[in-house]
C-alpha positions in Angstrom: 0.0 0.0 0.0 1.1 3.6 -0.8 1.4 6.3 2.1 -1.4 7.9 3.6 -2.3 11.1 2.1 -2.4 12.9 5.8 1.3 11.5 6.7 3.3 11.4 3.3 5.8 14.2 3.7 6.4 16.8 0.8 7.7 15.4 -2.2 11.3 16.1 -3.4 12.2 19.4 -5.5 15.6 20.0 -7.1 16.0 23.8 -9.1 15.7 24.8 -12.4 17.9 27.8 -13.7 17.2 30.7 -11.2 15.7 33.7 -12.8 14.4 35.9 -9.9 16.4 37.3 -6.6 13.7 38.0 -4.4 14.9 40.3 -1.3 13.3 41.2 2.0 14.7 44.6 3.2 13.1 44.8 6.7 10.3 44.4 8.4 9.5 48.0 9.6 5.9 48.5 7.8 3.3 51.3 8.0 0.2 48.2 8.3 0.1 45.3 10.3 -2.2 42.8 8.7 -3.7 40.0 10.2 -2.1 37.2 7.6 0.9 38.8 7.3 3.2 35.8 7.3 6.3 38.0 8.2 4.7 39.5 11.2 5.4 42.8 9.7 4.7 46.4 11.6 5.8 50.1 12.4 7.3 48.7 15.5 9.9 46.6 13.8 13.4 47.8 13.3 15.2 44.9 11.4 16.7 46.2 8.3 19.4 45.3 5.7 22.5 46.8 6.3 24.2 48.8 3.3 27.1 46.2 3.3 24.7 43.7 2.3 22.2 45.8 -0.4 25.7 46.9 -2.2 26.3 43.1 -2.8 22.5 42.8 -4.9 23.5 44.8 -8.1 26.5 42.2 -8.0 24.2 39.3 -7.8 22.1 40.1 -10.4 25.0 40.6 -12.8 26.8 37.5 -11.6 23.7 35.5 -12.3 22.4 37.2 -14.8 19.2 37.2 -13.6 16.1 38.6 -14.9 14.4 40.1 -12.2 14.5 41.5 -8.5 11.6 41.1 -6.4 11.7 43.6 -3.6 9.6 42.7 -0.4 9.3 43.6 3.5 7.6 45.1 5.5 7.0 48.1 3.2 10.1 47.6 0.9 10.4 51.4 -0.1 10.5 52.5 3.7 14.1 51.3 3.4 16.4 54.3 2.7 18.5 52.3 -0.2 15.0 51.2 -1.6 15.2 53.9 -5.3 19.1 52.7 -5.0 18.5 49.4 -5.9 15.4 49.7 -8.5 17.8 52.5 -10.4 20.7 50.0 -10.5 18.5 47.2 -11.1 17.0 49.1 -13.9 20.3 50.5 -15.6 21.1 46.7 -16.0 17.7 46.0 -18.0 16.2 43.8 -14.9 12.3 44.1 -13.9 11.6 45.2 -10.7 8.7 44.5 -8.9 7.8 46.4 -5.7 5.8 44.3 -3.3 3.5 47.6 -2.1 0.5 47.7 0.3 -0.6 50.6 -1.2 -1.2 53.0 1.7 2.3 53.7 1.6 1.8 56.2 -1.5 0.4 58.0 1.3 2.9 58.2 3.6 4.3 61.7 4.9 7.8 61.7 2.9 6.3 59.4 0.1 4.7 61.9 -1.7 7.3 61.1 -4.6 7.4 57.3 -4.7 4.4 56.6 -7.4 6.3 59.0 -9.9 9.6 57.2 -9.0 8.1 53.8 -9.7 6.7 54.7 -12.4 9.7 56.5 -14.4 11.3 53.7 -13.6 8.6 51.4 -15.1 8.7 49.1 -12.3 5.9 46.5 -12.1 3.5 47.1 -8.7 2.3 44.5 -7.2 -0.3 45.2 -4.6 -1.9 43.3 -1.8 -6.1 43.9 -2.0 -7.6 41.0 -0.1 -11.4 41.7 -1.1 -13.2 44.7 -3.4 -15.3 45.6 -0.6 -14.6 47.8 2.4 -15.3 45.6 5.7 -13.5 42.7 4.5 -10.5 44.5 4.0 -10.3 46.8 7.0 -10.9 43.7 9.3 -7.7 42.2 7.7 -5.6 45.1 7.4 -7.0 48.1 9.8 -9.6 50.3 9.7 -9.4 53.1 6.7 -7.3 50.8 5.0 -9.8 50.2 2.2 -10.1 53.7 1.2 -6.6 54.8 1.5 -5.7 51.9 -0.6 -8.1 52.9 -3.1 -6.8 56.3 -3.0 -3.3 54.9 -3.6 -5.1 52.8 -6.2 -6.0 56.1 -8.3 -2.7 58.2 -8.0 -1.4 54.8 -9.9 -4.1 55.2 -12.6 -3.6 58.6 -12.9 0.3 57.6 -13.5 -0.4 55.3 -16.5 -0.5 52.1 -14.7 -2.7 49.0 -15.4 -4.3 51.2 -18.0 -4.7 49.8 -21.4 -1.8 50.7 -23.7 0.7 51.6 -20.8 4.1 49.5 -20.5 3.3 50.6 -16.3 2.0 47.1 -14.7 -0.1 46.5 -11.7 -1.3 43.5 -10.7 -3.7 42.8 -7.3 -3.2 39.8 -5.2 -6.0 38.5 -3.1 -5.9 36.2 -0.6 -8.6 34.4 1.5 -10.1 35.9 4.9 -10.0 33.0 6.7 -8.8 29.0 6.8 -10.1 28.5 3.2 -8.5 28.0 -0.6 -8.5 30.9 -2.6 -11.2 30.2 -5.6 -10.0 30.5 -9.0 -8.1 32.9 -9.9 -9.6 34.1 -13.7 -13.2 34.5 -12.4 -12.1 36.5 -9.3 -9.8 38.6 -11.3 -13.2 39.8 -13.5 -15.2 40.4 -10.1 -12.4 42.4 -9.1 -12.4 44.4 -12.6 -16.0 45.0 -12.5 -16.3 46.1 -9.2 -13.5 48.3 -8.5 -14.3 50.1 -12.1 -17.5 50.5 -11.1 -17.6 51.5 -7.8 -14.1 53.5 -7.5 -13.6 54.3 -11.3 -10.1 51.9 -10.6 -8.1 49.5 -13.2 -5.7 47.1 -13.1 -3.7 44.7 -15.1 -3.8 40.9 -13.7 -5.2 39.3 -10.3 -3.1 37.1 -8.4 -4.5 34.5 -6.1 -2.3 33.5 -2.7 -3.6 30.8 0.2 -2.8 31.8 3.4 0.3 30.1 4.9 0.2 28.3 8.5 2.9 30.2 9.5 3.7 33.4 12.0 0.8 35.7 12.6 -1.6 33.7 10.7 -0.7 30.1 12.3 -1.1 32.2 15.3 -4.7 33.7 14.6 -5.8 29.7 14.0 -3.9 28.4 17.0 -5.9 30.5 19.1 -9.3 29.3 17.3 -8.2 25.6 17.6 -7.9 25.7 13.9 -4.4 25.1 12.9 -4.4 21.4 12.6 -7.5 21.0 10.4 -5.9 23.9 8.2 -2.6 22.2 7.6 -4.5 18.5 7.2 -6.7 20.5 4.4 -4.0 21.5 2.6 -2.4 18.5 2.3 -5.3 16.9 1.1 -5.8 19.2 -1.7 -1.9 18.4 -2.9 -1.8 18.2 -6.7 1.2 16.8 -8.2 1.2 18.7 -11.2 1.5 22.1 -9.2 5.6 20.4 -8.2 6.7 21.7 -11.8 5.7 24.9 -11.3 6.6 26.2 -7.8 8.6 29.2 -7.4 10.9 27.9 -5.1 12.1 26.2 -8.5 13.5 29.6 -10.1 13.7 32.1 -7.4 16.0 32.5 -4.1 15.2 34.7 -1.3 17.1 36.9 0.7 16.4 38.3 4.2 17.4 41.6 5.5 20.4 40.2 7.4 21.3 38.2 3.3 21.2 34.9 4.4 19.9 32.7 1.4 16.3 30.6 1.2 14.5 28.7 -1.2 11.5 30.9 -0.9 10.0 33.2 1.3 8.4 30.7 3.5 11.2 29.2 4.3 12.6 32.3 5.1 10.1 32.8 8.2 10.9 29.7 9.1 14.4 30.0 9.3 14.8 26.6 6.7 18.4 27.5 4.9 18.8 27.2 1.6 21.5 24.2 0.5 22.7 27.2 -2.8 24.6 28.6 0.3 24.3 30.3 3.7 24.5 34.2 2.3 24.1 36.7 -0.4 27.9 36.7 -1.6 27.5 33.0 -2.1 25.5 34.0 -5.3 28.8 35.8 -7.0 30.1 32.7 -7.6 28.4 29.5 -10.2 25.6 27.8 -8.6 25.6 23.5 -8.6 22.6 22.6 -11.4 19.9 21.0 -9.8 20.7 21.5 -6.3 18.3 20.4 -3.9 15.1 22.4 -2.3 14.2 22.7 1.3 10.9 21.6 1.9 9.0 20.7 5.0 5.0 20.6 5.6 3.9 24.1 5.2 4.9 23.4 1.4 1.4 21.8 0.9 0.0 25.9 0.5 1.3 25.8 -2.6 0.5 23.3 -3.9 -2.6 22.7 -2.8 -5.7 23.3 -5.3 -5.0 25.3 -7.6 -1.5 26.3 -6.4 -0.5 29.4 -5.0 3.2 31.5 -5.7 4.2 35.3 -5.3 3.0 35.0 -9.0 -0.2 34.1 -7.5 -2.4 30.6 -8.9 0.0 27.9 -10.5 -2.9 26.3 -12.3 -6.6 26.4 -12.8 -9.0 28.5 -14.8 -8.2 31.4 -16.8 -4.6 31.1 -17.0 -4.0 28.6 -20.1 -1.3 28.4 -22.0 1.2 30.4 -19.4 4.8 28.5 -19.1 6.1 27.4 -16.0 8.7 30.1 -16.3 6.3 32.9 -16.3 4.3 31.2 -13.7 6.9 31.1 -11.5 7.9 34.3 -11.5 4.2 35.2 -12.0 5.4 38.6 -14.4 7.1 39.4 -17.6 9.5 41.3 -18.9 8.4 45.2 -19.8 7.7 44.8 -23.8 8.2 40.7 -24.1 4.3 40.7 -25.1 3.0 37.7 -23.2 0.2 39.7 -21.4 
């Protein structure tokens, strides 16, 4: 007999040519969202040291890699933040800034959506719902209409209108201990009624499930909910989603540049086995070089599947590669959306 569904551990994953350098510059935030898997806040003063950010420019050009994801916290609250999308830029890499929005708002910020957008960097936005209540019991109250607001000064930039090269994409993900639903559906709900309602537009929908990990796995240890959420993901594990996990083509750094297959893993403190830090990346990398995995690797595979480039599989996303899933963007002008 095979192995139990509820007791086989993750299967084996080995990399395919890395592609994306995905780096956490702190923690600090302006929010502090309920899900927030990196327990993220205003409170938190972890931060990458300068030492460290001048090594990423040499990464990217060691590796030759394609793009440079750019995460916290609030990623532009770091002071070398418009260092590293310039340089990143001057090289021809995309950037994607991981941004919650409300920090377009921000006393000092009033500069950043002109900045990200002469710099044609691709936003990437966290909306968990299109209504109001939902998201303010998620993310704080006002949140909703401030992100909206920040929403419009995009718009009003060029970005996710039709004809622009400026990209901005929405990722939801679920209130509660549940699988997103699919993600080509929700992406037209989300069109119609943030058009309709807040005159707003956007390029792409990404779908995300909720990781048992850090302030989430804390919110559903309290409600004795934990267990039954990590014994439904695994039972929603579909192979197919193995050849298309990020962890396959990205690495990820934290704000002290020690190395991790994914973010994750990162919050978990699960090393990666490419090397210990940052300057390990200067030098060639072994093909095929084995993935860290452990149980909390069943949220992304699960259902659909679930990446920072949102839904690995499922409806309304034919005919994408695993390379574009993966990294979940394109390059500015490579046509593919």
């Amino acid at each position: 007999m095979g192995k139990d569904v509820t007791t086989a551990p993750f299967p084996p994953l080995y990399r395919q040519e890395l592609h994306t350098l995905q780096v956490n510059l702190g923690y600090r935030c302006n929010q502090a969202c309920h899900h927030c898997h990196v327990g993220a806040g205003p409170w938190r003063r972890e931060r990458m040291d300068p030492d460290t950010v001048s090594l990423i420019p040499q990464v990217l050009r060691a590796q030759q890699l394609r793009t440079l994801d750019l995460t916290g916290g609030a990623p532009e609250l770091h002071e070398r933040f418009r260092f590293l999308v310039q340089a990143a830029r001057e090289m021809g890499v995309t950037v994607i800034d991981r941004c919650n929005l409300t920090i377009l708002l921000e006393e000092g910020q009033e500069d950043l959506a002109p900045f990200l957008a002469a710099q044609r960097v691709i936003v990437v936005a966290s909306l968990p719902c299109y209504q109001s209540d939902n998201v303010d019991r998620q993310r704080g109250q006002g949140v909703f209409a401030r992100s909206i607001e920040g929403l419009r000064r995009l718009n009003q930039l060029g970005y996710g209108q039709d004809g622009s090269a400026l990209e901005l994409h929405l990722v939801y993900n679920p209130l509660g201990a549940t699988l997103p639903p699919a993600e080509g559906p929700l992406e037209e709900a989300y069109k119609t009624a943030l058009a309709r309602d807040h005159g707003v537009v956007f390029n792409r929908l990404r779908v995300m499930t909720n990781m048992p990990i850090q302030r989430f796995a804390d919110q559903l240890a309290r409600e004795g909910a934990l267990l039954d959420y990590k014994e439904m993901l695994r039972s929603q594990h579909a192979p197919a989603n193995l050849e298309r996990v990020m962890c396959r083509s990205l690495v990820s750094v934290d704000w002290r540049g020690r190395l991790y297959d994914c973010d994750f893993n990162q919050m978990l403190d699960l090393p990666s086995r490419l090397g210990l830090h940052l300057s390990d990346l200067l030098r060639p990398l072994a093909a095929r070089a084995p993935i860290t995995v452990a149980d909390h690797c069943f949220g992304c595979t699960a259902g659909s599947g679930s990446s920072c480039g949102g839904a690995l599989s499922g409806e309304g996303r034919a005919g994408e590669t695993a390379d574009s899933q993966s990294a979940g963007f394109r390059r500015p002008g490579d046509g593919r959306f």
